[in-house]
C-alpha positions as CSV (number, residue, x, y, z in Angstrom):
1,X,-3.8,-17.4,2.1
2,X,-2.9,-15.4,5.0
3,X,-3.0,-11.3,6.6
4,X,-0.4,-9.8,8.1
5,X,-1.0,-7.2,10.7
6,X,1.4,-4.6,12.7
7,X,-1.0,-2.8,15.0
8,X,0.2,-4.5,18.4
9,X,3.0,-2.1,18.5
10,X,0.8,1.3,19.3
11,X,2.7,4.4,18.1
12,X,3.1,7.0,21.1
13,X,0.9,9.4,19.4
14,X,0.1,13.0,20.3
15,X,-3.4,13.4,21.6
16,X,-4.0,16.3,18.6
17,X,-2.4,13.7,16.1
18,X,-4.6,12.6,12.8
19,X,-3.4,10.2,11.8
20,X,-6.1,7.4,12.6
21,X,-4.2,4.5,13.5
22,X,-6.9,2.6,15.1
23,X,-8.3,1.4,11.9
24,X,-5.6,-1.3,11.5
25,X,-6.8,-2.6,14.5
26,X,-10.7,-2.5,13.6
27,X,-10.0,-3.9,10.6
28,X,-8.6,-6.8,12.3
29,X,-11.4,-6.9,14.1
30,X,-14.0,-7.0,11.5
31,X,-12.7,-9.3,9.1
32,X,-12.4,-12.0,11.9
33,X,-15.8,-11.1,13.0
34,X,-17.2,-11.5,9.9
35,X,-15.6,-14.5,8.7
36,X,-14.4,-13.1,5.9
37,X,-10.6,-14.4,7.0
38,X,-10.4,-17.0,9.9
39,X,-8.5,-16.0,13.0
40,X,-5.8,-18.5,12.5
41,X,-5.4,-16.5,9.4
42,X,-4.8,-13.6,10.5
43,X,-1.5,-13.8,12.0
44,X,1.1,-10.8,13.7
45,X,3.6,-9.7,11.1
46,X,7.8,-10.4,11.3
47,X,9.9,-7.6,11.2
48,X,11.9,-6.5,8.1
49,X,15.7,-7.1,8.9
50,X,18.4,-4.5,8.0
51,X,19.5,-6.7,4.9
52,X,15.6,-6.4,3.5
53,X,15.7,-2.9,4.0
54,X,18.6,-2.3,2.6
55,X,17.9,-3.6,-0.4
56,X,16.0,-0.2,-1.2
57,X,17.0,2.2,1.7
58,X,20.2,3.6,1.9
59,X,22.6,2.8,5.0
60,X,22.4,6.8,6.5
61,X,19.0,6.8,6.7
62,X,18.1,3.0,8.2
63,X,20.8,4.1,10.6
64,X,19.5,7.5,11.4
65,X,16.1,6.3,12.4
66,X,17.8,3.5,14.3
67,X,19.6,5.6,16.4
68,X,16.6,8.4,16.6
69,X,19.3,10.6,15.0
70,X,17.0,11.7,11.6
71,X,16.6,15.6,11.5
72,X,13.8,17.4,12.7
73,X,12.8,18.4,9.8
74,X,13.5,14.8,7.7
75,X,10.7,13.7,10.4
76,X,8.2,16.5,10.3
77,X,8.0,15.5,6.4
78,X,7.1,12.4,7.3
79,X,4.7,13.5,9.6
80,X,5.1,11.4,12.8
81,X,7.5,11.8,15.8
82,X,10.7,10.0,15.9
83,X,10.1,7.3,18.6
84,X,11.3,3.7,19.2
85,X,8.2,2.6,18.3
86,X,7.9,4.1,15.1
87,X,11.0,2.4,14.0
88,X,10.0,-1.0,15.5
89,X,6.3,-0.9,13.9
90,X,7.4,0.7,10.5
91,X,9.9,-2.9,10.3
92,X,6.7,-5.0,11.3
93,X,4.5,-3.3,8.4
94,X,7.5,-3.7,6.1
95,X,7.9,-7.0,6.8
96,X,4.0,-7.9,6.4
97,X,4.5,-7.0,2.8
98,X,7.6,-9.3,2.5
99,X,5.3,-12.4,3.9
100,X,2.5,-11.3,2.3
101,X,4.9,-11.9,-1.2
102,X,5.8,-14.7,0.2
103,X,2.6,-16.7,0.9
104,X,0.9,-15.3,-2.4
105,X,3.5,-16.6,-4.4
106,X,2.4,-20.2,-3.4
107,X,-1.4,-19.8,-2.6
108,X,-2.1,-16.6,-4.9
109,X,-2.8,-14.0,-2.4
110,X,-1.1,-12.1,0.8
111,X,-2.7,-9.2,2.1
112,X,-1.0,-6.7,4.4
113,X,-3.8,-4.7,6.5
114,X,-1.7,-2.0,6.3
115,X,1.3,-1.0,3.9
116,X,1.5,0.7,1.0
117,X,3.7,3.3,1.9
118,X,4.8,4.2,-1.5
119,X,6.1,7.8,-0.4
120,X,9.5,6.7,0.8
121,X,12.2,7.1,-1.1
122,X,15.6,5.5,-0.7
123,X,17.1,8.0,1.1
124,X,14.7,9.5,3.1
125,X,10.7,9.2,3.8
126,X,7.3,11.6,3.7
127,X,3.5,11.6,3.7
128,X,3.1,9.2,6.8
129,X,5.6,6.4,4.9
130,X,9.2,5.8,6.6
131,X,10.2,2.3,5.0
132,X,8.8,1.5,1.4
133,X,7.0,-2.1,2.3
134,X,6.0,-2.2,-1.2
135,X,9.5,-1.8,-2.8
136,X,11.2,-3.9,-0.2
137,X,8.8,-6.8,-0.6
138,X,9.8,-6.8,-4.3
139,X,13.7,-6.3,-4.1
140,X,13.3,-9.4,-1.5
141,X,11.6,-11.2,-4.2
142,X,13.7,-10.9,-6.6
143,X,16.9,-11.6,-4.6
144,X,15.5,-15.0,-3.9
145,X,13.7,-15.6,-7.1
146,X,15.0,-13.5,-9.8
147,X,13.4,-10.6,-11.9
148,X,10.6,-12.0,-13.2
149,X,7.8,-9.2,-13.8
150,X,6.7,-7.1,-11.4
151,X,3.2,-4.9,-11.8
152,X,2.7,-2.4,-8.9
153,X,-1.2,-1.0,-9.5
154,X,-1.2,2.4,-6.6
155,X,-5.3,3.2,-6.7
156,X,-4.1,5.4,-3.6
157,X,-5.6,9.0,-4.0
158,X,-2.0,10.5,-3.6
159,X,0.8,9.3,-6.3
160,X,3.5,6.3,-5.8
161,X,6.0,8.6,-6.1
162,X,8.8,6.8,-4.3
163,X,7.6,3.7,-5.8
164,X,8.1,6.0,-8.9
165,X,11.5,7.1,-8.1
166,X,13.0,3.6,-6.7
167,X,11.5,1.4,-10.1
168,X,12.5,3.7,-12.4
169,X,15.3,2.2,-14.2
170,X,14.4,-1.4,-13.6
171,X,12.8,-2.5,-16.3
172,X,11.0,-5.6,-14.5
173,X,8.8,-3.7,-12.6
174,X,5.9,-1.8,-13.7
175,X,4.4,1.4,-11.4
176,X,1.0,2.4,-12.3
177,X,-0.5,5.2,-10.3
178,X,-3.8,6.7,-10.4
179,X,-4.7,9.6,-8.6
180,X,-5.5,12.8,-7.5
181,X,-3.8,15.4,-10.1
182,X,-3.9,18.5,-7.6
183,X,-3.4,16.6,-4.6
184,X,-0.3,15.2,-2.4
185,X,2.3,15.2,-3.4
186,X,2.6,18.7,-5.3
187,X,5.6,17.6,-7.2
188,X,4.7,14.3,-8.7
189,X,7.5,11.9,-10.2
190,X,7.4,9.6,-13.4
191,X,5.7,6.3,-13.3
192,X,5.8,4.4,-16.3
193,X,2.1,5.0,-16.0
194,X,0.2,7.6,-14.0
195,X,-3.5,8.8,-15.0
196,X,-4.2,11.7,-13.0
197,X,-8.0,12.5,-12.2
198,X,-9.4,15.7,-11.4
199,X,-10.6,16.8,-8.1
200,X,-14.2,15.9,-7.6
201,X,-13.9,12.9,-9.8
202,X,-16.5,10.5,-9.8
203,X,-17.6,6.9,-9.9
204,X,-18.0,6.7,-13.6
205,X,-15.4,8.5,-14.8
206,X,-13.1,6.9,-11.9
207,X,-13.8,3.5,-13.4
208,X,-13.6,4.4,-17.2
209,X,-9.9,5.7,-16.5
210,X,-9.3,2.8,-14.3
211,X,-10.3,0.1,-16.8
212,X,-8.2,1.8,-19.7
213,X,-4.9,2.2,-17.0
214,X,-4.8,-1.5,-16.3
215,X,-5.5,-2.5,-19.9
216,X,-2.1,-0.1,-20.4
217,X,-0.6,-1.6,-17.7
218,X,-1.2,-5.4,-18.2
219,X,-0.1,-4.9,-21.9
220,X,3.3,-3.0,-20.8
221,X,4.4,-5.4,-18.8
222,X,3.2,-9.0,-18.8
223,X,3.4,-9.5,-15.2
224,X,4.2,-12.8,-13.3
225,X,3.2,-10.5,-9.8
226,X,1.0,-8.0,-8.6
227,X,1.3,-5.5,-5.6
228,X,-1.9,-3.8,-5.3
229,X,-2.5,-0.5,-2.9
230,X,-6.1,-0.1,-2.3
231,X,-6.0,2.7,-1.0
232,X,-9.4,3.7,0.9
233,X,-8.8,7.8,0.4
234,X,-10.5,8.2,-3.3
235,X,-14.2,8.2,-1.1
236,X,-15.8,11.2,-1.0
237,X,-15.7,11.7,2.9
238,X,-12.1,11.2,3.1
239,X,-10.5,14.3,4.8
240,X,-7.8,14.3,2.5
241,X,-8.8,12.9,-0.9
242,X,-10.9,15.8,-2.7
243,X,-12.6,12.8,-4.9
244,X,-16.2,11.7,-4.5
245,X,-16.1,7.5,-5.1
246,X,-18.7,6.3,-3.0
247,X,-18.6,2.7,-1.4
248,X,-20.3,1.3,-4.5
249,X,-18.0,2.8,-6.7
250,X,-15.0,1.4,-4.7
251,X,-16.0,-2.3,-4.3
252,X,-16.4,-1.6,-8.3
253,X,-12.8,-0.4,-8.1
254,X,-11.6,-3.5,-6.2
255,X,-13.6,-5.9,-8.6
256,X,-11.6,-4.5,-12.3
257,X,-8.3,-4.8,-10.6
258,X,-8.7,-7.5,-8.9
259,X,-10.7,-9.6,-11.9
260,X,-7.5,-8.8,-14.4
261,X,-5.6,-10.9,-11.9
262,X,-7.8,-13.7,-11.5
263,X,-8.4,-14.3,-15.1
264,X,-4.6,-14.6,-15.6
265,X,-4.2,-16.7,-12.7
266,X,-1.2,-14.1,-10.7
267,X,-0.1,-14.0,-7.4
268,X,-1.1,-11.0,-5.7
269,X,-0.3,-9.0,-2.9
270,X,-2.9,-6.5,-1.1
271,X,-1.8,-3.7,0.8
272,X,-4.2,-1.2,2.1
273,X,-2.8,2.0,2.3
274,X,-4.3,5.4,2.5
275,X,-7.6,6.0,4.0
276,X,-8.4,9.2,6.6
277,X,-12.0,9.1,6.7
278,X,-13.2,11.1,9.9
279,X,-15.3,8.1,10.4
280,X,-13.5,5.4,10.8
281,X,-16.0,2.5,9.9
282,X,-15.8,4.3,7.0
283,X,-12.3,3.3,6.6
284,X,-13.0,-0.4,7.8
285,X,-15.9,-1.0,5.5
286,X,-14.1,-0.1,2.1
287,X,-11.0,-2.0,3.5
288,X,-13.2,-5.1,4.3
289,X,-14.6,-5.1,1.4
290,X,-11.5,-4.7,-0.5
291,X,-10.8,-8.4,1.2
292,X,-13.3,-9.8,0.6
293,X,-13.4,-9.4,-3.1
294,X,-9.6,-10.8,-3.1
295,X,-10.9,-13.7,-1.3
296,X,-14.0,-14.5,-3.6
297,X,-12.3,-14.1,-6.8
298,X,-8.5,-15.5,-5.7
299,X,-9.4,-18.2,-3.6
């Protein structure tokens, strides 16, 4: 079992910027510190090459970004400044999912500690994702491996929509999405299952939809793999994610999905997604915790 991370390459930020990239790096930190992973564990991630992402992302747009030629305004949707950078780090976090898929298909779980940027679409990106990891690592998997059965399960407070989009007319992979109903994106796409929760959603209620949406999504489609987005932004102190799950509530969270996988004995893949509490140890104790529940009941 091994994590992939892409936080050496430091995106050239603005100062006024929110998106809180430190908390890749933190989380590094912490689940070294705490010996939930080993350090030799924890290894820097490749880089997706043009053929990987191609597999999901048309030609035009790898090339734009490539060449920094992407339109203003393709960019300000996805929320970051063009930069060298972006491109270079958005191929390592791409290609942490790939390896991640690769080393959980042999020892049962890969985690990404970051990814899970399920709002790209093939031709274009938004919401923070340029390069869909998720969708990439799977397209790799089945060019090596063939279809087999894919289950993506998106607990990520906004919906997979370009997971949504990009799956939906293969019939070997599965999207599940549950998430906020009034929240990004306003226009929501078709997963073959999405449960959306009101704002101000709660533990208890959270779970009880959560535990009926995997049942669903387990009987649908009789996985062989599972790509899970634990997405840290259902909390209630997250700036963005209008739901109240506490800590509690989210290890809870972590346990249902993750059990499901154990008792059948799949491969899974952890990516961590969302999470944009103003607090970042905030961030870096749900994500930690998210690990360390793959590792007790996987490993």
């Amino acid at each position: 079992m091994r994590a992939f991370y892409s936080d050496h390459h430091k995106l050239p930020l603005p100062s006024k910027h929110r998106f809180p990239v430190d908390k890749y790096r933190l989380l590094r930190e912490r689940i070294i510190s705490e010996g939930i992973l080993r350090e030799e564990d924890v290894v820097a991630s490749p880089a997706a090459t043009d053929e990987q992402i191609l597999r999901v992302h048309s030609r035009d747009y790898l090339q734009s970004l490539i060449e920094g030629t992407i339109d203003s305004k393709e960019m300000g949707r996805i929320g970051f400044p063009w930069s060298p950078e972006l491109v270079v780090r958005s191929r390592h976090s791409t290609g942490a999912t790939i390896a991640a898929a690769e080393v959980a298909r042999t020892e049962r779980l890969g985690i990404n500690l970051a990814g899970g940027t399920h709002h790209s679409f093939a031709d274009r990106g938004e919401g923070y994702c340029v390069f869909n990891d998720v969708a990439c690592a799977i397209r790799d998997q089945q060019s090596r491996f063939g279809h087999g059965s894919y289950l993506i399960i998106d607990c990520d407070v906004h919906q997979g929509n370009g997971s949504a989009v990009i799956f939906a007319d293969d019939p070997h992979v599965f999207t599940f999405s549950i998430h906020g109903a009034k929240n990004f994106p306003l226009r929501k796409e078709e997963s073959d299952l999405d449960i959306a929760l009101p704002d101000g959603t709660t533990d208890g209620d959270y779970l009880e939809h959560l535990s009926e949406g995997l049942l669903r999504a387990f009987t649908a489609s009789r996985p062989d793999f599972i790509f899970y987005l634990a997405g840290a932004d259902p909390f209630m102190n997250d700036r963005f994610g209008k739901m109240k799950l506490t800590k509690p509530g989210l290890r809870q969270r972590d346990e249902l999905v993750l059990t499901e996988c154990a008792r059948r004995e799949l491969p899974v893949v952890i990516a961590m997604s969302g999470g944009y509490s103003p607090d970042l140890n905030d961030i870096v104790d749900i994500q930690s915790t998210t690990i360390q529940t793959a590792v007790e009941l996987l490993t």
